[in-house]
Backbone of each chain as ProteinMPNN parsed JSONL, in Angstrom:
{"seq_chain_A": "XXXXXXXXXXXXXXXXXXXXXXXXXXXXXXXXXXXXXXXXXXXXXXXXXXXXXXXXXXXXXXXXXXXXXXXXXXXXXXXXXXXXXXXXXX", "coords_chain_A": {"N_chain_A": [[87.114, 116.416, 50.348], [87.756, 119.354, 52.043], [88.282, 121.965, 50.338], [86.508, 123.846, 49.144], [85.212, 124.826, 50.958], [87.05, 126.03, 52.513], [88.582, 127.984, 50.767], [86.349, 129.751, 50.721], [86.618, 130.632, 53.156], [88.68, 131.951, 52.913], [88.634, 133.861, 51.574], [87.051, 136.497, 51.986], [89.047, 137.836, 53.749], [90.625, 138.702, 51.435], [89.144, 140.588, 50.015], [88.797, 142.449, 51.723], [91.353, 143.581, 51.308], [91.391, 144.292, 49.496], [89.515, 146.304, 49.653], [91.032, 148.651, 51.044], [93.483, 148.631, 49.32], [92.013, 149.684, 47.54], [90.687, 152.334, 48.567], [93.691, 153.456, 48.429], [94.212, 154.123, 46.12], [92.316, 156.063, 45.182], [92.633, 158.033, 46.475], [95.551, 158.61, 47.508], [98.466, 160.944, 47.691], [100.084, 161.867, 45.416], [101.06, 160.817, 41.744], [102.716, 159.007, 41.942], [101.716, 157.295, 43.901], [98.945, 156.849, 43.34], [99.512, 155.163, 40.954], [100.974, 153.014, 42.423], [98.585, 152.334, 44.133], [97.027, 151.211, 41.615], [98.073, 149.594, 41.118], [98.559, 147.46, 43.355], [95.689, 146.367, 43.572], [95.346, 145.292, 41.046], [97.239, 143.278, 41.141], [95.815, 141.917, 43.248], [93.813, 141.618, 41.957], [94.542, 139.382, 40.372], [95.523, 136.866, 41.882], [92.869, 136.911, 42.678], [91.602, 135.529, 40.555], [92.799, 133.058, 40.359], [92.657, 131.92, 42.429], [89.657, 131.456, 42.411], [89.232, 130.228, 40.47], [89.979, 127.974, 40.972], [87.999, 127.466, 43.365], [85.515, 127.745, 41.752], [85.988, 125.545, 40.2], [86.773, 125.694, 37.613], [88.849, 125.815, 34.948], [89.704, 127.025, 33.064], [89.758, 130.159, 33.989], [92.25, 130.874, 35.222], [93.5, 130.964, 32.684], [93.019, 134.156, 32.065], [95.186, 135.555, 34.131], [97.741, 135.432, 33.539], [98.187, 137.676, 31.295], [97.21, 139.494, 32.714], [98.98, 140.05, 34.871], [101.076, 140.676, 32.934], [100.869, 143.156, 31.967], [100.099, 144.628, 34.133], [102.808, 145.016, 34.93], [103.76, 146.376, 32.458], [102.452, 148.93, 32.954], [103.7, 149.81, 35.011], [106.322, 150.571, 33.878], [105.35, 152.256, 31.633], [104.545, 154.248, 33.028], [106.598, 155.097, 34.747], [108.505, 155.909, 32.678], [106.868, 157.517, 31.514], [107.026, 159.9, 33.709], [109.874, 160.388, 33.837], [110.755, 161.255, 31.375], [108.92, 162.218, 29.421], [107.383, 160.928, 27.511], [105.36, 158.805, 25.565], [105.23, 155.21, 25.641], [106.996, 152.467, 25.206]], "CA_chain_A": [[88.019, 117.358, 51.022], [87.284, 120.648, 52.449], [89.311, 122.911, 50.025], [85.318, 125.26, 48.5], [84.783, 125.554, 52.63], [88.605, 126.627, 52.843], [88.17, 129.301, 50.021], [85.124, 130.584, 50.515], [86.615, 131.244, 54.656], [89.845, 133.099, 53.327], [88.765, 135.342, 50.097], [87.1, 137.479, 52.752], [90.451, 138.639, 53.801], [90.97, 139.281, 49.919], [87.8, 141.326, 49.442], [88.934, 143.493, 52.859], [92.694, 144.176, 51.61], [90.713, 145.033, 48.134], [88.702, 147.865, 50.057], [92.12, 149.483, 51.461], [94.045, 149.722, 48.436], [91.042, 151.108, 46.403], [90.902, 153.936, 49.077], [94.599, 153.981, 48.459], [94.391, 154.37, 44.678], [91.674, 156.543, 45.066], [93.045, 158.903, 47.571], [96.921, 159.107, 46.954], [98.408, 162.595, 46.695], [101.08, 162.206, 43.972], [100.58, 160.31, 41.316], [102.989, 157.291, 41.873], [100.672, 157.058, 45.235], [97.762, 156.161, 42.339], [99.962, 154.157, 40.014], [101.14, 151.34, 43.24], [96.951, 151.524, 43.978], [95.965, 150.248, 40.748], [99.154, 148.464, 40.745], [97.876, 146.273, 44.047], [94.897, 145.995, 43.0], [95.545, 144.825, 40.097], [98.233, 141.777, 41.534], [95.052, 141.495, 44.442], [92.606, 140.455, 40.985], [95.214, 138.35, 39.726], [94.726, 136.235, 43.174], [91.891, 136.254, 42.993], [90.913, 135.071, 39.109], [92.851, 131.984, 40.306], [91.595, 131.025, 43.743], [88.184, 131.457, 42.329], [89.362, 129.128, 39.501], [89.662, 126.088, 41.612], [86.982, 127.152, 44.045], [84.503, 126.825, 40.909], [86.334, 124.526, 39.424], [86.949, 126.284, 36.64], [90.527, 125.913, 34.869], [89.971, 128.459, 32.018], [89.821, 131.399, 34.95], [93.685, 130.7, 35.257], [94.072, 131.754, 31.715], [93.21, 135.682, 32.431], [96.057, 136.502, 34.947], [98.982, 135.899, 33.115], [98.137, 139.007, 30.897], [97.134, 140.725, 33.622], [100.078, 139.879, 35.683], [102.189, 141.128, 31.973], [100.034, 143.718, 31.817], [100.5, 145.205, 35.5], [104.276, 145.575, 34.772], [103.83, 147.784, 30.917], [101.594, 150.038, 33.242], [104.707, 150.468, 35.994], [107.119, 150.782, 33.447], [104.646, 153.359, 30.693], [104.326, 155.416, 34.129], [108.043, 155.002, 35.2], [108.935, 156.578, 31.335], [106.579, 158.984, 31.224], [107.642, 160.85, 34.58], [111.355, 160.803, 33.65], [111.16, 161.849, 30.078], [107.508, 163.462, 29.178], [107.492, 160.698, 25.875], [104.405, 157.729, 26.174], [105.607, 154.276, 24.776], [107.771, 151.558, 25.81]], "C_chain_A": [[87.317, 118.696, 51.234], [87.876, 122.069, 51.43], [88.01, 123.644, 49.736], [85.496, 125.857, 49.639], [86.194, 126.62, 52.76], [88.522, 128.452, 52.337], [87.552, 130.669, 50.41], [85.327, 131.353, 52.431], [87.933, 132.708, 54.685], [89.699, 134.374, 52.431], [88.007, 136.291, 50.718], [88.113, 138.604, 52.877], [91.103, 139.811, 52.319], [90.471, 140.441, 50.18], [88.673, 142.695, 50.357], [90.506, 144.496, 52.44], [92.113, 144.595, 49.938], [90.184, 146.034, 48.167], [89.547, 148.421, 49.833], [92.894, 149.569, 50.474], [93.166, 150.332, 47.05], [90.926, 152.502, 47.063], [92.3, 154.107, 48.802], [95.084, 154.478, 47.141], [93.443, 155.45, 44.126], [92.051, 157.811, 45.716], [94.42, 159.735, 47.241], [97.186, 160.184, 46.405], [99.081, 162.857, 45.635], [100.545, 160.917, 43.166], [101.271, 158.976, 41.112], [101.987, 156.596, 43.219], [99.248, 155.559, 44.175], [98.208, 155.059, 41.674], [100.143, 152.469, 40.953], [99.763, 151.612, 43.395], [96.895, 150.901, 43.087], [97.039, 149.301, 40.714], [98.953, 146.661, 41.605], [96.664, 145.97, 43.408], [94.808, 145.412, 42.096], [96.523, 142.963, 40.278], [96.579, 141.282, 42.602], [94.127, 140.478, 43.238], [93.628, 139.687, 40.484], [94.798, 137.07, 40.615], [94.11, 135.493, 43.049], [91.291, 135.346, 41.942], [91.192, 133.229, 39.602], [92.935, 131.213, 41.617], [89.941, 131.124, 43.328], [88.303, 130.501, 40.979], [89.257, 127.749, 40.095], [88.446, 126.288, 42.662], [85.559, 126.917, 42.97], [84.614, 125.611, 40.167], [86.495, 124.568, 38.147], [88.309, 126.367, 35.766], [90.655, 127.108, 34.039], [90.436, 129.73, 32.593], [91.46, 131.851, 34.304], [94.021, 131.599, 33.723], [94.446, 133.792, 31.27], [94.472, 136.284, 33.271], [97.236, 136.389, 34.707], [99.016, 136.973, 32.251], [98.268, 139.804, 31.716], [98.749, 140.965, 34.699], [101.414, 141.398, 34.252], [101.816, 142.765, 32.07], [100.601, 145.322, 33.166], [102.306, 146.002, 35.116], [104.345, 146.811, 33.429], [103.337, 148.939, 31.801], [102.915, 150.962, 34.047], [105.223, 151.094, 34.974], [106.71, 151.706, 31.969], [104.823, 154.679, 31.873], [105.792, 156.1, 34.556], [109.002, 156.207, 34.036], [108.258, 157.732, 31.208], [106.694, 160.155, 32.284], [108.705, 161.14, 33.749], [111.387, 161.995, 31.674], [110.013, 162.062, 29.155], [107.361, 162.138, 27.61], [106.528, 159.129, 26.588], [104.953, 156.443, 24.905], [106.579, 153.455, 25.51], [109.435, 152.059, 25.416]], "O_chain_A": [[86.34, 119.015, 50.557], [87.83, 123.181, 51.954], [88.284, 124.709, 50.287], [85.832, 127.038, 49.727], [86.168, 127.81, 53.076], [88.452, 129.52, 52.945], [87.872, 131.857, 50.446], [84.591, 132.208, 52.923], [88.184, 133.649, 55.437], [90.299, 135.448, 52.458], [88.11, 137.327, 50.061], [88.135, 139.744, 52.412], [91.638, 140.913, 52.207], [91.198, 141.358, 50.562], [89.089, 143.705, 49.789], [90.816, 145.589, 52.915], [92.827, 145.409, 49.352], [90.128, 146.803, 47.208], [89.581, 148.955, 48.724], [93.305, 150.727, 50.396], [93.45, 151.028, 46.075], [91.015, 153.567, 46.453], [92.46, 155.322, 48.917], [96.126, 155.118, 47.0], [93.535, 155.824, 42.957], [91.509, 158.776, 45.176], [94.537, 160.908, 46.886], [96.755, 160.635, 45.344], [98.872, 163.837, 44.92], [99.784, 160.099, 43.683], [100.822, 158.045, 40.444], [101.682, 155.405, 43.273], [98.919, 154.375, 44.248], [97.539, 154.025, 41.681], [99.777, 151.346, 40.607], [99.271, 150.937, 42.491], [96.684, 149.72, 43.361], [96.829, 148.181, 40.248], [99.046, 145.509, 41.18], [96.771, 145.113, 42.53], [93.851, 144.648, 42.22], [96.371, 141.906, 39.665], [96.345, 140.074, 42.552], [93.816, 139.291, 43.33], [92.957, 138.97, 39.742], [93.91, 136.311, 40.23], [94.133, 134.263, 43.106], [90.532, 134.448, 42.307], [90.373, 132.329, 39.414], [93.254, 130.03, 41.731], [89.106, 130.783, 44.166], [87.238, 130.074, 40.531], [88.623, 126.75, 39.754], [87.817, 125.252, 42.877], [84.683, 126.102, 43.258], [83.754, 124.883, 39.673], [86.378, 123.538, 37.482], [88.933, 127.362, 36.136], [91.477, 128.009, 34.207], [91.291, 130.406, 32.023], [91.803, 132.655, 33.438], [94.652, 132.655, 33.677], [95.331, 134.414, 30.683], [94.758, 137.467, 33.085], [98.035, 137.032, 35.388], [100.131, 137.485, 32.343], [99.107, 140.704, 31.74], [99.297, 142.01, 35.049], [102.103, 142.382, 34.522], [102.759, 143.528, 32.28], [101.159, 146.413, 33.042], [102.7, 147.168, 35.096], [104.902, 147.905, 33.519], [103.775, 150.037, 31.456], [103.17, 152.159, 33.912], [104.807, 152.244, 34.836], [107.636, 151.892, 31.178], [105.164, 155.826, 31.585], [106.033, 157.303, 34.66], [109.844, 157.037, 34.376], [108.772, 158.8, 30.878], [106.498, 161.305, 31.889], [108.596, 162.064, 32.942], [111.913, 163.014, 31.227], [110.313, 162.066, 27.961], [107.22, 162.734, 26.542], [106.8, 158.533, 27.63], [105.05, 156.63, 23.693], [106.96, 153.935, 26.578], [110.391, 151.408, 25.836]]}, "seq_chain_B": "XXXXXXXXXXXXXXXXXXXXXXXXXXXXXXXXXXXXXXXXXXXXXXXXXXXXXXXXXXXXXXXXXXXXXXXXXXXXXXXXXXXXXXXXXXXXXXXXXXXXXXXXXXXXXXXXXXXXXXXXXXXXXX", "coords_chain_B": {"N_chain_B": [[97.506, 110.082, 49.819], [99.775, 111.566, 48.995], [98.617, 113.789, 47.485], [96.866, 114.899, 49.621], [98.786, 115.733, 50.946], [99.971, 118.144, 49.342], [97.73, 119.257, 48.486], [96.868, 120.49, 51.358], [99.518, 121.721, 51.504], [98.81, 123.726, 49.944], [96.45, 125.056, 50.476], [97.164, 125.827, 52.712], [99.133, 128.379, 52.128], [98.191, 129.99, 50.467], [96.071, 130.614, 52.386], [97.934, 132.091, 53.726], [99.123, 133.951, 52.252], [96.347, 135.577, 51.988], [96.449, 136.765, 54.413], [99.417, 138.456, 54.452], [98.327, 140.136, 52.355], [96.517, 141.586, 53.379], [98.387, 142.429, 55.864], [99.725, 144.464, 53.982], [97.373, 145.868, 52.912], [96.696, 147.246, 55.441], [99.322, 148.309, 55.668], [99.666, 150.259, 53.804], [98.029, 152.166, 53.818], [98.221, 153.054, 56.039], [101.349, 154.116, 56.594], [103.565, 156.916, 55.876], [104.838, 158.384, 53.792], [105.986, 158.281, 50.093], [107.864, 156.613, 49.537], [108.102, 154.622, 52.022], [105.558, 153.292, 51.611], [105.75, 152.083, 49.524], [107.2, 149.841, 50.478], [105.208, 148.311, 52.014], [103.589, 147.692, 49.792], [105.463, 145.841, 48.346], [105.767, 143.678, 49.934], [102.609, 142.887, 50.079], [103.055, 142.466, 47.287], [104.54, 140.316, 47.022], [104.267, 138.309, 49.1], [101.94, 138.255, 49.498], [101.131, 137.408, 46.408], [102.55, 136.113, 44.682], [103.434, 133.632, 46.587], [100.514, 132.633, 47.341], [99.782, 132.188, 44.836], [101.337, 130.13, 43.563], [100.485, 128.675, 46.001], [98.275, 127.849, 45.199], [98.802, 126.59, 42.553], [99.439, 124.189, 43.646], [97.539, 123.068, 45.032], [96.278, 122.748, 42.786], [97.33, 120.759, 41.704], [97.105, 118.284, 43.188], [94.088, 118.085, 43.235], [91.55, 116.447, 42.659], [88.789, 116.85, 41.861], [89.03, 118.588, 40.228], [89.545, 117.849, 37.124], [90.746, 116.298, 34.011], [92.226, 119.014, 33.257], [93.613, 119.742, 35.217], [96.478, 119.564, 35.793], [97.395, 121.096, 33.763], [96.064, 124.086, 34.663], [97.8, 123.75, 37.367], [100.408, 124.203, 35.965], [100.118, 126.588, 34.816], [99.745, 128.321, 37.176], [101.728, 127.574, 38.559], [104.027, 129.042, 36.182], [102.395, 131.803, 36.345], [103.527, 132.513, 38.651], [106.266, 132.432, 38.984], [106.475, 134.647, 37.232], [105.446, 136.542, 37.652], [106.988, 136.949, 40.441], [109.474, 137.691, 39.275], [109.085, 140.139, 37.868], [107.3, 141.895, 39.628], [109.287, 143.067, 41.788], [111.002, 144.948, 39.835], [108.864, 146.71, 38.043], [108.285, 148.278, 40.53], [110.852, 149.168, 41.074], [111.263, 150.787, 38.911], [109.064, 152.459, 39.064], [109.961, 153.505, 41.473], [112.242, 155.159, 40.969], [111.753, 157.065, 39.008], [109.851, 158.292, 40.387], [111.841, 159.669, 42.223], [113.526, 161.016, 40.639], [111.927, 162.765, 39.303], [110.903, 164.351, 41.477], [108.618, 163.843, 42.229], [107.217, 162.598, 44.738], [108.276, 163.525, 47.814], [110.47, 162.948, 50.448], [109.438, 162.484, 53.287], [109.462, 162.265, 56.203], [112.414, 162.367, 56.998], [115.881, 161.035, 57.453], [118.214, 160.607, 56.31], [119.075, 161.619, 53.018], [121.346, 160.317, 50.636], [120.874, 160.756, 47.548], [119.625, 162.765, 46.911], [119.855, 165.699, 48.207], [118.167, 167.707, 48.872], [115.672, 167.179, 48.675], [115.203, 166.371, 51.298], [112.923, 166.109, 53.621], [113.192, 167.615, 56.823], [112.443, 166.179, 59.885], [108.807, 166.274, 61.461], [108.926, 163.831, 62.909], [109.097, 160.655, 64.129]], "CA_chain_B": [[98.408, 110.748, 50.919], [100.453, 112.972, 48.368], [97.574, 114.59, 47.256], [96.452, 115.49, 50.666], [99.694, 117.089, 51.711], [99.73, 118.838, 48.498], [96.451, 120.371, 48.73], [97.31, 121.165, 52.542], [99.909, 122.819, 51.86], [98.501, 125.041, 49.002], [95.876, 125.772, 51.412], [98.374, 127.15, 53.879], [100.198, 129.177, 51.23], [96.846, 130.685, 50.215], [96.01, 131.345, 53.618], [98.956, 133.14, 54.275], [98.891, 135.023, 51.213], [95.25, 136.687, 52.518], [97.249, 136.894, 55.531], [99.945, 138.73, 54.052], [97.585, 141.14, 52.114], [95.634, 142.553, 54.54], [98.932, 143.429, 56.525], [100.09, 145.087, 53.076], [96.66, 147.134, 53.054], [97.296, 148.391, 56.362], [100.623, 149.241, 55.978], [99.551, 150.628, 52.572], [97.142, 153.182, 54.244], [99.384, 153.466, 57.135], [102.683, 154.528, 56.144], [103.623, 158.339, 55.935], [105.326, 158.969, 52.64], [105.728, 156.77, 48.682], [108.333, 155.184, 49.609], [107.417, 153.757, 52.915], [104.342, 152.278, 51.239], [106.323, 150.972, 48.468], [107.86, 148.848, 50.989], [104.476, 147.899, 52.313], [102.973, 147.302, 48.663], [106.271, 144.888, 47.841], [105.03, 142.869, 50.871], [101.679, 142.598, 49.018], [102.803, 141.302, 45.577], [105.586, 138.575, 46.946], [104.48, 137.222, 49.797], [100.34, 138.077, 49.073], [100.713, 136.824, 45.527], [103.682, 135.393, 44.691], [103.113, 132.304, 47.206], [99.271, 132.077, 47.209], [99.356, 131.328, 43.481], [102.232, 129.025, 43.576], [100.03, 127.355, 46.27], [96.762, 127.686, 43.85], [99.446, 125.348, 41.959], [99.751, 123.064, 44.369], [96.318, 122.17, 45.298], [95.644, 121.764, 41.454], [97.542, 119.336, 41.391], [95.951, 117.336, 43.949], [92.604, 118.091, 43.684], [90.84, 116.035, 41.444], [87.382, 117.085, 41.168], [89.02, 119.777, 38.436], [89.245, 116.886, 36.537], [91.704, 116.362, 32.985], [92.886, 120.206, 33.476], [93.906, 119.864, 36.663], [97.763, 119.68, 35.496], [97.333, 122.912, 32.888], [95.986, 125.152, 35.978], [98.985, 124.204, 38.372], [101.458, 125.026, 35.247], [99.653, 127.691, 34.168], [100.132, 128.966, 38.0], [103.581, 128.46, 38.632], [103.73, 130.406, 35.212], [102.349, 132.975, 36.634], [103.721, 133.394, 40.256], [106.954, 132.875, 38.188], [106.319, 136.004, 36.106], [105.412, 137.889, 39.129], [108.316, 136.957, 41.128], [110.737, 138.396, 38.626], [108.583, 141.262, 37.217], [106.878, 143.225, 40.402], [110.33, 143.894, 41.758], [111.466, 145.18, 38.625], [108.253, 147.338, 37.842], [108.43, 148.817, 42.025], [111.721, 150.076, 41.412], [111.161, 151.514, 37.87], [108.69, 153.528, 39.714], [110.302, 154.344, 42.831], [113.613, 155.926, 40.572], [110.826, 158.054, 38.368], [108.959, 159.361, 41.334], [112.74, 160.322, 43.079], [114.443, 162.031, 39.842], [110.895, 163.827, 38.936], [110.692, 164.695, 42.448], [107.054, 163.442, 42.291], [107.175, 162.218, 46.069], [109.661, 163.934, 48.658], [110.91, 161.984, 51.803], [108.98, 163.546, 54.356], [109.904, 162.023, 57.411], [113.954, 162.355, 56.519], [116.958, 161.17, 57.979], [119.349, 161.36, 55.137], [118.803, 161.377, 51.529], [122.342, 160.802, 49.824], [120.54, 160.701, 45.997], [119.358, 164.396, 46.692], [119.917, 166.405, 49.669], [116.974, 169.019, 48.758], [114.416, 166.224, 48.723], [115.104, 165.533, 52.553], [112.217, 167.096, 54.969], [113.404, 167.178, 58.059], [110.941, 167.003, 61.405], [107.925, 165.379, 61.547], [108.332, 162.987, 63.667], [109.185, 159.034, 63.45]], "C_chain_B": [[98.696, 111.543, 50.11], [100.019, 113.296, 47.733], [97.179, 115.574, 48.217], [97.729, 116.341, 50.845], [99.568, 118.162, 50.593], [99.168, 119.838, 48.199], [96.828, 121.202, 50.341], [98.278, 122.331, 52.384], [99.977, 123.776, 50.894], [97.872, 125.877, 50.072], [96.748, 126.557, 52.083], [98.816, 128.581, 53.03], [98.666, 129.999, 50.607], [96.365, 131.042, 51.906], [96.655, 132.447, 54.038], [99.36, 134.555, 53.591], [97.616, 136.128, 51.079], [95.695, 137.26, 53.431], [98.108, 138.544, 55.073], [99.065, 140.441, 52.975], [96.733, 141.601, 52.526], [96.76, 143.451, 55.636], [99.457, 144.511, 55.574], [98.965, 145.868, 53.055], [96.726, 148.006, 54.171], [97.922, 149.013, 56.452], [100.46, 150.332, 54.693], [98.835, 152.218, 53.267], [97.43, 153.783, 55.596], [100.57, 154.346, 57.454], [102.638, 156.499, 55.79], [103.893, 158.818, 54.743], [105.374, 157.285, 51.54], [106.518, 155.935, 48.979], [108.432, 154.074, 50.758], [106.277, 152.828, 52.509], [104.852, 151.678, 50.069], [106.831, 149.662, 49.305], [106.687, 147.559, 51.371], [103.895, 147.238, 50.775], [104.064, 145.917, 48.488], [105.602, 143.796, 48.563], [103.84, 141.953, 50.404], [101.629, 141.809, 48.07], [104.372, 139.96, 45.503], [104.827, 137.906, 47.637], [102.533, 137.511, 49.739], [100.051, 137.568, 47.78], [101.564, 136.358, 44.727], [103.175, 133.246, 45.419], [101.874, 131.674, 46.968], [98.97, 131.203, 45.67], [100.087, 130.562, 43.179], [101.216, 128.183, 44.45], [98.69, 126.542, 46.038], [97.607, 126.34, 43.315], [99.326, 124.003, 42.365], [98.802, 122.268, 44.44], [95.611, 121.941, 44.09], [95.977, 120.93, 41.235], [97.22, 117.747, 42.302], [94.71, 117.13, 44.164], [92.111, 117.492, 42.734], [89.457, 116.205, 40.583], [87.77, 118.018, 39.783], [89.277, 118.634, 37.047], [90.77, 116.711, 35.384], [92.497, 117.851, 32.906], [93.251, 120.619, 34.509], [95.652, 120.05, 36.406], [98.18, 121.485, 34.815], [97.022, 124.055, 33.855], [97.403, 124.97, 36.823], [99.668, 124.559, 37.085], [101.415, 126.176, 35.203], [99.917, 129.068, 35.339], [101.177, 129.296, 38.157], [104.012, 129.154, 37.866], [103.803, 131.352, 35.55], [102.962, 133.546, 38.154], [105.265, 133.478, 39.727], [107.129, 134.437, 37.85], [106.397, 137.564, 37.376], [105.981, 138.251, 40.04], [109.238, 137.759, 40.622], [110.197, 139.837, 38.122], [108.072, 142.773, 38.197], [108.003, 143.724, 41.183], [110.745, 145.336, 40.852], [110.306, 146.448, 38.223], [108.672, 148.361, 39.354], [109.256, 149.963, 41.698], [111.616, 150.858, 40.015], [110.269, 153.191, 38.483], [109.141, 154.252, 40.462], [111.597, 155.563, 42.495], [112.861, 156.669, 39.719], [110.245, 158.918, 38.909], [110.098, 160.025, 42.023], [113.443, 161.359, 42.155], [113.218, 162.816, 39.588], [110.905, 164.547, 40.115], [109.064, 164.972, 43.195], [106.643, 163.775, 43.66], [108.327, 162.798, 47.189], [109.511, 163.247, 49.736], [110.779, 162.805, 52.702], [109.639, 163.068, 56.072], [111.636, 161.356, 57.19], [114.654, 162.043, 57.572], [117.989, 161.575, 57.153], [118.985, 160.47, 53.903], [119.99, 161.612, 51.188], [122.108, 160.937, 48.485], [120.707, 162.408, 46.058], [118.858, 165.072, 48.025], [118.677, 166.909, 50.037], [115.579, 168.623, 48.851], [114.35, 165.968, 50.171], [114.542, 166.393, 53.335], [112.276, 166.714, 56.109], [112.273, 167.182, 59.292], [110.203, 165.876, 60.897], [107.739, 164.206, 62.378], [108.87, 161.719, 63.47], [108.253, 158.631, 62.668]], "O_chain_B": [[97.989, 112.548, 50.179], [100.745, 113.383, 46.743], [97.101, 116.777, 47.965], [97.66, 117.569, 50.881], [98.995, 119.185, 50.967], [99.581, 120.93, 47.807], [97.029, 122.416, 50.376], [98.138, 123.47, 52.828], [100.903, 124.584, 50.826], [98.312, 126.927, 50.539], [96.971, 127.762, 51.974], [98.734, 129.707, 53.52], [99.052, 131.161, 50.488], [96.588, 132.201, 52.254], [96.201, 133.469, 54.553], [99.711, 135.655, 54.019], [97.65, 137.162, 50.412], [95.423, 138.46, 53.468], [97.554, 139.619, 55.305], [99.44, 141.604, 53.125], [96.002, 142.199, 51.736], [96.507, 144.542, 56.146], [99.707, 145.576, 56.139], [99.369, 147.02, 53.212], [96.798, 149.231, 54.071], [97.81, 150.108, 57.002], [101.245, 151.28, 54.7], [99.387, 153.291, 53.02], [96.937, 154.797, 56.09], [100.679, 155.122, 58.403], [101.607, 157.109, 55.507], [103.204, 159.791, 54.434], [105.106, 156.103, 51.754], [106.312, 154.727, 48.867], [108.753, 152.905, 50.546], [106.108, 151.729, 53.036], [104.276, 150.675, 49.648], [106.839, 148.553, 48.771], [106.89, 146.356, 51.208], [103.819, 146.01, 50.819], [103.466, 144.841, 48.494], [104.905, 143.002, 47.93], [103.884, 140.726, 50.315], [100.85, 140.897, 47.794], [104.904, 139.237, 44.661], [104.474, 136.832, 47.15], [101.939, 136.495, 50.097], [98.887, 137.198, 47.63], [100.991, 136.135, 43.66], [102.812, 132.201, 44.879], [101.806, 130.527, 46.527], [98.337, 130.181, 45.406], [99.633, 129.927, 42.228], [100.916, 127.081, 43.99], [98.218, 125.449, 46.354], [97.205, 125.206, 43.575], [99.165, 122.984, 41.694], [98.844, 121.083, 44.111], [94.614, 121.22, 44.032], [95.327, 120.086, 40.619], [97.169, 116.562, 41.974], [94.192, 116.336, 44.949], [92.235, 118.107, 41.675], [89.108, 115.938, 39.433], [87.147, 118.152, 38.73], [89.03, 119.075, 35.925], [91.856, 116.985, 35.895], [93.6, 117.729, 32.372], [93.25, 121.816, 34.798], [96.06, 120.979, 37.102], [98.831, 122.466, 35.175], [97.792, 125.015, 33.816], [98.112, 125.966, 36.962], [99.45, 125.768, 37.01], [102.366, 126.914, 35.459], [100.156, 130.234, 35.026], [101.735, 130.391, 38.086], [104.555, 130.145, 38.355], [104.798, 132.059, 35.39], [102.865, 134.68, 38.622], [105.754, 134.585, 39.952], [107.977, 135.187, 38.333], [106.912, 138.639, 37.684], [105.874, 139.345, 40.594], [109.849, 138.532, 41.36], [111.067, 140.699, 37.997], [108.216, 143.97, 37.947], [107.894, 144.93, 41.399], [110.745, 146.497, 41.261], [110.963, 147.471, 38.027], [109.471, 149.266, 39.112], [108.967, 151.155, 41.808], [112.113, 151.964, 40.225], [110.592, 154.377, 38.408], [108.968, 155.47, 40.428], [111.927, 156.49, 43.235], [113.737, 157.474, 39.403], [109.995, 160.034, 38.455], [109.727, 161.06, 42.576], [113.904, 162.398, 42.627], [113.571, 163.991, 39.69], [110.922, 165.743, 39.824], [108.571, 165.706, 44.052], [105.98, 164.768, 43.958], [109.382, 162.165, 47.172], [108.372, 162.893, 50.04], [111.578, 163.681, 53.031], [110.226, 163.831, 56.84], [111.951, 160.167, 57.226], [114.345, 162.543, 58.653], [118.573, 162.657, 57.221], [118.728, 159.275, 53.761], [120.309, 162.8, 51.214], [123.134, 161.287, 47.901], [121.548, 163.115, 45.503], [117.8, 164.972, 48.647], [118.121, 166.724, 51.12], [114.593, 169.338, 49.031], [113.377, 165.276, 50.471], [115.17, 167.336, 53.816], [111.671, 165.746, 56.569], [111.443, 168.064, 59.515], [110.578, 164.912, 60.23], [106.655, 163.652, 62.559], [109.227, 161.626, 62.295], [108.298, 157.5, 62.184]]}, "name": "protein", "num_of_chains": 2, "seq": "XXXXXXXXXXXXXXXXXXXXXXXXXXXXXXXXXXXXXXXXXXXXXXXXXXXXXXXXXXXXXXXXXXXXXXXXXXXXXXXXXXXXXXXXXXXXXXXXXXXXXXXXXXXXXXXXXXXXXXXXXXXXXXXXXXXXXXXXXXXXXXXXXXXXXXXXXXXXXXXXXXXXXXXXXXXXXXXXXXXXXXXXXXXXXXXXXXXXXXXXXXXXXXXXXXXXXXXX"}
């Protein structure tokens, strides 16, 4: 089957929507601007850990992005808390 | 056969999900004010990674070269597009009601703000 050729034609696209929100996490004038950057970015490497899991053939990959996935959300919701009420912690 | 569709239509669903995040970086770097690009970012983490890794799922389970862990990867996916379905909502708006009561971000291109009047800049333009 064709599925490496498949891969290896669409994670381009990835890589390109990986530029634009690093300038957007990099750039952003307030600071929830910064927080959704790393926030895509962060769902964009999830993605990718596990399309690059079956394009090596790799199953372990898979195991990294459910943290990160858990991970992604403590960051919204540490950021979300410490605007409203100046105090760092869940 | 129900292997092949399987894998097909992960492929698709991974296709569409590069698809899908590339119009979310545009609109990401596009958009005028936070919460216009929140709308664009949501875009991003349902239908750019939400689906694609549900259809990562899919084609693990038809693909056989991954061999005896070919089952544990698709779980391990839907798992996670699961998680991410119910969670990046849920994070979005945590943010988007932190950046509106701090008054982090103001709504620059305003029609009407009923939360808070004083936040609404009028002008600018569409």
């Amino acid at each position: 089957m064709f599925v490496q050729e498949f891969i290896a034609a669409v994670i381009p696209l990835y890589l390109v929507a990986t530029v634009l929100y690093l300038y957007r996490a990099l750039k952003g004038p307030t600071i929830p601007d910064h927080v959704l950057g790393v926030d895509l970015l962060s769902y964009n490497l999830a993605v990718l850990f596990i399309v690059l899991g079956i394009f090596f053939e790799e199953p372990i990959l898979i195991v990294t992005a459910i943290p990160l996935a858990l991970w992604i959300y403590a960051l919204d919701i540490y950021v979300a808390k410490y605007l409203e009420r100046k105090v760092m912690g869940a | 056969m129900i292997e092949e569709l399987l894998v097909y239509t992960g492929l698709g669903l991974i296709a569409l999900g590069a698809f899908a995040q590339l119009v979310s970086g545009i609109g990401v770097n596009r958009f005028r004010n936070f919460y216009l690009r929140l709308h664009a970012a949501t875009i991003g983490s349902i239908w750019g990674c939400v689906y694609p890794i549900a259809g990562a799922g899919l084609v693990a389970l038809g693909y056989k070269e991954l061999g005896p862990y070919s089952t544990f990867m698709a779980g391990a996916a839907f798992v996670t597009s699961f998680l991410i379905l119910i969670l990046s909502p849920a994070g979005s708006h945590a943010l988007a009601r932190a950046a509106h009561k701090t008054r982090q971000a103001l709504v620059e291109p305003c029609v009407h703000d009923a939360l808070d009047p004083s936040m609404c800049v009028r002008g600018g333009g569409s």
